[in-house]
N, C-alpha and C positions, 0 to 999 in steps of 0.2 A: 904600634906606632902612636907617638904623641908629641902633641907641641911643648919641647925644651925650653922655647926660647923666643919671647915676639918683642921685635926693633918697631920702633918708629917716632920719626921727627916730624916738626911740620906743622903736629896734628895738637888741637885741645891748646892743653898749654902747656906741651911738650915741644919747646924750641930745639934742643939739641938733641942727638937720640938719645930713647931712653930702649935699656934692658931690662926687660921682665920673663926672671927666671920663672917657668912653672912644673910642677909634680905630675909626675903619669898618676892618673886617676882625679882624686879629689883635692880642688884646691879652694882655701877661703880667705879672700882679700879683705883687709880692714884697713883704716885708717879715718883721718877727717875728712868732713866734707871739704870739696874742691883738692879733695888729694892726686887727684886718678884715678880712682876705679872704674867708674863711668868708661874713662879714657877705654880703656886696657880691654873692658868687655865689650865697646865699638869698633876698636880697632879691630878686635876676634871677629864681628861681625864682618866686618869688611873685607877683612884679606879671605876669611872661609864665603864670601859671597851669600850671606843670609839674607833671605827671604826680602824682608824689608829695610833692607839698610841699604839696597841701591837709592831708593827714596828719599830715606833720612840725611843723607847727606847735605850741608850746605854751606854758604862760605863763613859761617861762623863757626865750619870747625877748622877752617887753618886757623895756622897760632898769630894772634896779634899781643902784643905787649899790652900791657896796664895803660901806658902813655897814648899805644894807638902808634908809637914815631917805628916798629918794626912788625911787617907783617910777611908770614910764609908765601910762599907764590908756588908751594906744593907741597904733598903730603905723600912720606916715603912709608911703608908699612912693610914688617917682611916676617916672618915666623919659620923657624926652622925645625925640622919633625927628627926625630929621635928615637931609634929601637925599631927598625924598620925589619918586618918579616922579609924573607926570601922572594914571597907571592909580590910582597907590598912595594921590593926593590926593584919589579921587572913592573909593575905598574904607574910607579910614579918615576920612572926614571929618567922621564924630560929635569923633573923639579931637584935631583940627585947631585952631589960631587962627587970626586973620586973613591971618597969614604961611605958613598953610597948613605948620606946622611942628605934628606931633602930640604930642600929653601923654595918659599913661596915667597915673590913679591908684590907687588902693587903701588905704582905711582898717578897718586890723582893729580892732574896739571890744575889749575885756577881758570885755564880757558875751557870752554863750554861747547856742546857739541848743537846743533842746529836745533834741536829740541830742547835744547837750556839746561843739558844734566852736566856735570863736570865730566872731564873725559880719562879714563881709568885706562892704565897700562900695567898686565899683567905678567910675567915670564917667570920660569924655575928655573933653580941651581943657579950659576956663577954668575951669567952674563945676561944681559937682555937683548941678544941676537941669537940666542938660542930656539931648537924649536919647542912652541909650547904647544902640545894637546889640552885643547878643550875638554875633553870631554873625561879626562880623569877627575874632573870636580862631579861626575858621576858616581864618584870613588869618595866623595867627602859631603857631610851634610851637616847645617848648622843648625840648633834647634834656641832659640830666644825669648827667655820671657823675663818679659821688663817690669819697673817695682810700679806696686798700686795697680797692678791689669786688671782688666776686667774682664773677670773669666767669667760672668756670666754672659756676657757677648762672646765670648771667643769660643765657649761651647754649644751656644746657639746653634742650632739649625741653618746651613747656609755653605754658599761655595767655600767662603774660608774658615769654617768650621774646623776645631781642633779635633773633636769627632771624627768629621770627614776624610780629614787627614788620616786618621788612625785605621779606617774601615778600609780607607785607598790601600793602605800598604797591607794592612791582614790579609785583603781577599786577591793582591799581587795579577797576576793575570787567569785566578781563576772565578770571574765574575760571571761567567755564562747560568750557573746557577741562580743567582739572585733574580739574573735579569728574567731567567723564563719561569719564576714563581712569580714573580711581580704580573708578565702579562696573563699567565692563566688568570691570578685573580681578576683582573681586567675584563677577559674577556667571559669570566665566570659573570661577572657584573652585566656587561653589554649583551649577552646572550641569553640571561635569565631572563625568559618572556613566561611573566605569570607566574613567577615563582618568588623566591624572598626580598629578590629585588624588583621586582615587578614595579615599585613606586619610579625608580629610577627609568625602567624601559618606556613604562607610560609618560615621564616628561621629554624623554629622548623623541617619542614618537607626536608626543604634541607639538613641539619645536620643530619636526621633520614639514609637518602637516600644514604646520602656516607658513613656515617657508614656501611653502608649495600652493596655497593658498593667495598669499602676497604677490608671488615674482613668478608662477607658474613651472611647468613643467621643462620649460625652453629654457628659461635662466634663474631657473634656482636650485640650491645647492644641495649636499646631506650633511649630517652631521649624528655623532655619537657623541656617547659621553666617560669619559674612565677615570678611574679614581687617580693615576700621577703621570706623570712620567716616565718612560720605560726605558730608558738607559740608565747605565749602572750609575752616573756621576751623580745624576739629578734624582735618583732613588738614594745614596747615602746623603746627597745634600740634605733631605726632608725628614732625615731621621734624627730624632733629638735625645736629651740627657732628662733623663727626672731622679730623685732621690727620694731615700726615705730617710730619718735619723737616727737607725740601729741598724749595726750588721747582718746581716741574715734572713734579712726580708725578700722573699718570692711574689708575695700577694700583688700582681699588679695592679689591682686597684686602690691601693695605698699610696702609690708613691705621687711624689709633687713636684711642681714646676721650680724650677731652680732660683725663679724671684720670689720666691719664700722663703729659700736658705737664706744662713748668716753669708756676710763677705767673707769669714776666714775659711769657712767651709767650700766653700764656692770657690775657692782660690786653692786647695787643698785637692779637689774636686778634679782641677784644670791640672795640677801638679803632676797626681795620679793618670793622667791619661797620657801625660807626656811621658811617663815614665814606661806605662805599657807600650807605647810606640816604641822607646828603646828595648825592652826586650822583644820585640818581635826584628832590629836588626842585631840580635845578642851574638851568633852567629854566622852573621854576613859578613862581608869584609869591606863594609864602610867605616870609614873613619867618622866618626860623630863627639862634633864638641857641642855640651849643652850648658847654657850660660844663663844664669839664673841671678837676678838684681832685688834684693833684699827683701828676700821670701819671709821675715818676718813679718811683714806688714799683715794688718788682724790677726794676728798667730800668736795664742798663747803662751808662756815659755815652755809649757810642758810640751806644746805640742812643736814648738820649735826644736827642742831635744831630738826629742823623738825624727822630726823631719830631718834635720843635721846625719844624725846616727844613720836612716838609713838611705841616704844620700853617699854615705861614707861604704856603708855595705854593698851600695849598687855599683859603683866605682870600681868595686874589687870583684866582681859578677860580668862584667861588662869589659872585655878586654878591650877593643875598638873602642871604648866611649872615653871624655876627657871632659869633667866638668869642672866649673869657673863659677864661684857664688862670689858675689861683693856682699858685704852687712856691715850694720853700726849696731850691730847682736852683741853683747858680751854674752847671753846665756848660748849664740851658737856658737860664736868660735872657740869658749871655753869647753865645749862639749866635742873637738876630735884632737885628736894628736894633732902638738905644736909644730911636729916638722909639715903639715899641711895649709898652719897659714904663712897668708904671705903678708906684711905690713906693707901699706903704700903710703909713700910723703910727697912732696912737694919738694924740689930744690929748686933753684937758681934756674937755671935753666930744662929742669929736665923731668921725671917722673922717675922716685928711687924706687924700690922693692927691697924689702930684707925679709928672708926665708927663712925658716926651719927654726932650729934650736940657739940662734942669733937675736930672735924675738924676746928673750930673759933679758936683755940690756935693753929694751925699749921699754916705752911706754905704749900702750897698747888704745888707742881713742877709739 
């Protein structure tokens, strides 16, 4: 299954609809700035419901004219999926037509819901008095990274750790291990009276002591002391990224804190972990679009190749996955087959796209 084909009017400065054809597997969008790309990889956000694009949205992205004298009072967005397995036709078959080919839409109105967010109306296939299941978007996941990130924050230690993320979906529902090593240690720690922790039981027990001291025996409390937190979420939360700058290094006490990396590294770094995330749904039967905004920023061109190339390899490894890079790269887009970019322009009213082996009669910005 992959997205054919994403409409939408309303939106950016996209007045009329616009059609953007796309490629099962790898696709790379060029053109000038204020073309659309932007567009086309938020609209992806939006109709696949990613992460932070319920947030992002605001009323500067209905379409207003130059003049300001015409402005949208909605935004239509629809994507229609294409090559649908046998499994994938009885799961998404709310979002299906007769040809068993699925339509996702989404219409955000310009009125506001009581907490101030625009108010989004979702429905598959033909009609929007259809019924729609929630919970097939369990069935689909958007992965987004935006240009200039800062992937030294985003690999940080922390509940939105891109780490975290990765460790979430590795360990799936078998965490019981992590968690009952974490408390042995614990309570290896709390229990060691006299022994290597000893420094640790003896503050444990002088803090018990004045407690008891102060507030007495009637109304004063106990307390211990342990090295984290013993659930799985807030034990991957605390777990962090270090590097070294050659392959093959084991020695952990070599390695460094990631504000010593370069930003391209660091960004290269953040790349790689997304990428391990995809192959751990390599054989799931989620659908995964990963939308990637001008991965060249700090990237050498050699290593822009190289990243291009195998972006293009992981595409064709990855049945389920459907990725979307926008650049102002000539060294990447010249680097995959022409029938994978897409050019985007600017018309009159709309946002163009010209595909494949069409691209010899352009000019390429």
């Amino acid at each position: 299954m992959y997205i054919s084909k994403l409409r939408f009017e309303g939106y950016k400065n996209a007045k009329q609809e616009s059609n953007i054809t796309l490629n099962k597997g790898l696709n790379i969008l060029v053109g000038e700035n204020g073309s659309g790309k932007t567009a086309i990889i938020n609209a992806l956000r939006l109709i696949l419901r990613e992460n932070e694009s319920y947030f992002a949205f605001s009323e500067d992205d209905f379409y207003c004219s130059l003049d300001k004298r015409e402005h949208a009072s909605e935004v239509k967005i629809t994507a229609d999926f294409s090559d649908l397995t046998e499994d994938e036709k009885i799961t998404f078959l709310t979002w299906c037509d007769a040809d068993f080919n699925a339509h996702l839409h989404l219409l955000i109105s310009e009125n506001t819901s009581r907490r101030g967010y625009f108010k989004r109306k979702y429905w598959g296939g033909n009609s929007s008095a259809s019924i729609f299941e929630e919970d097939t978007f369990d069935r689909v996941e958007c992965i987004y990274l935006p240009p200039l990130r800062d992937a030294e924050n985003k690999l940080a230690n922390g509940k939105r750790s891109r780490l975290a993320m990765l460790l979430n979906k590795q360990y799936g529902d078998n965490t019981d291990s992590l968690v009952e090593s974490v408390k042995k240690f614990n309570n290896d720690i709390t229990g060691n009276v006299g022994g290597k922790y000893a420094e640790i039981d003896s503050v444990k027990k002088n803090i018990n002591t004045k407690i008891k001291e102060s507030l007495g025996t009637e109304l004063g409390q106990s307390v211990n002391l342990q090295f984290s937190e013993t659930t799985f979420n807030k034990i991957i939360e605390n777990i962090k990224m270090v590097f070294f700058p050659k392959i093959g290094e084991t020695d952990i006490m070599k390695f460094r804190d990631l504000a010593t990396n370069s930003l391209g590294y660091n960004n290269l770094l953040y790349i790689a972990t997304v990428f391990a995330e995809l192959e751990l749904i390599k054989d799931s039967d989620v659908f995964t679009a990963l939308l990637i905004e001008e991965p060249e920023a700090h990237l050498h061109p050699q290593l822009q190749v190289k990243f291009v190339k195998y972006l293009d390899i992981l595409s064709g490894i990855l049945p389920n996955a459907q990725i979307v890079v926008s650049t102002h790269s000539p060294v990447l887009a010249s680097s995959v087959s022409v029938d994978k970019v897409i050019h985007i322009s600017q018309q009159d009213a709309c946002i163009e796209a010209v595909t494949g082996n069409l691209l010899k009669y352009k000019t390429i910005c």
